[in-house]
C-alpha positions, 0 to 999 in steps of 0.5 A, a space after each residue: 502245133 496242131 496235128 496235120 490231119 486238123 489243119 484245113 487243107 494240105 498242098 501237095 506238091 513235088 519235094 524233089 524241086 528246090 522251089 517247088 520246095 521253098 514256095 510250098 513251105 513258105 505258104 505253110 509257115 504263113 498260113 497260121 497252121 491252116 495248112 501242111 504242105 505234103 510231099 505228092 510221093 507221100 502216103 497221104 498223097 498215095 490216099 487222096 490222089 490215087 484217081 489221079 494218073 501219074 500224069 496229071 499227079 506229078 504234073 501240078 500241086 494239088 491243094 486238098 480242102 477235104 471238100 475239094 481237091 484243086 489242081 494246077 493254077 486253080 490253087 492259086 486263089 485258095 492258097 493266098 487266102 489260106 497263107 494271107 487271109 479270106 480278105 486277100 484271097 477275095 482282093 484276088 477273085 474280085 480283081 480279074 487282072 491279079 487272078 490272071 496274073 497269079 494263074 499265068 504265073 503258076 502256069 509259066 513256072 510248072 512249064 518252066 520246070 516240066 521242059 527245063 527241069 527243076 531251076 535248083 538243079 542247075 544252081 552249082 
């Protein structure tokens, strides 16, 4: 397995959160080593989200390309190409109705877990 700093991107995400946990280590596993999922408390994290507030850090995943950070549901395209393919992340740009859809359901999950808390929490 390549060293983490080769890979092209890294998903920063909260480790605290069960599936905030799962989905971001699933992507990884998917991704043929193109990705490394990264706690947000982690050094790396402290690096490239510092002109970030803590707000808007802790709020969202962050997928970090090296040329571009994107934050919130504006991962959601990116991160299919890079754990399914260039063909899938292109099937979601070109189909405005998946788009949306992947976009609303990120957004209906970290509204979830910002009001509710983290679903794992209350599991047990």
């Amino acid at each position: 397995m390549p060293y983490a700093g080769d890979r092209a991107a890294r998903l920063f995400y909260d480790e605290t959160c069960g599936p905030c946990r799962l989905l971001a280590r699933a992507s990884e596993g998917l991704s043929r080593q193109k990705l490394v999922a990264t706690s947000l408390s982690g050094a790396s994290a402290d690096d490239r989200l510092a002109d970030l507030d803590p707000e808007s850090r802790y709020a969202f995943a962050h997928l970090d390309s090296g040329s571009q950070l994107r934050t919130g549901e504006a991962i959601t395209a990116p991160l299919v190409g890079l754990t399914l393919g260039p063909t899938w992340e292109r099937v979601v740009r070109g189909v405005p109705p998946v788009d949306r859809s992947l976009r609303r359901l990120y957004l209906w999950l970290w509204d979830y877990r910002r009001t509710r808390g983290c679903a794992a929490r209350r599991l047990g």
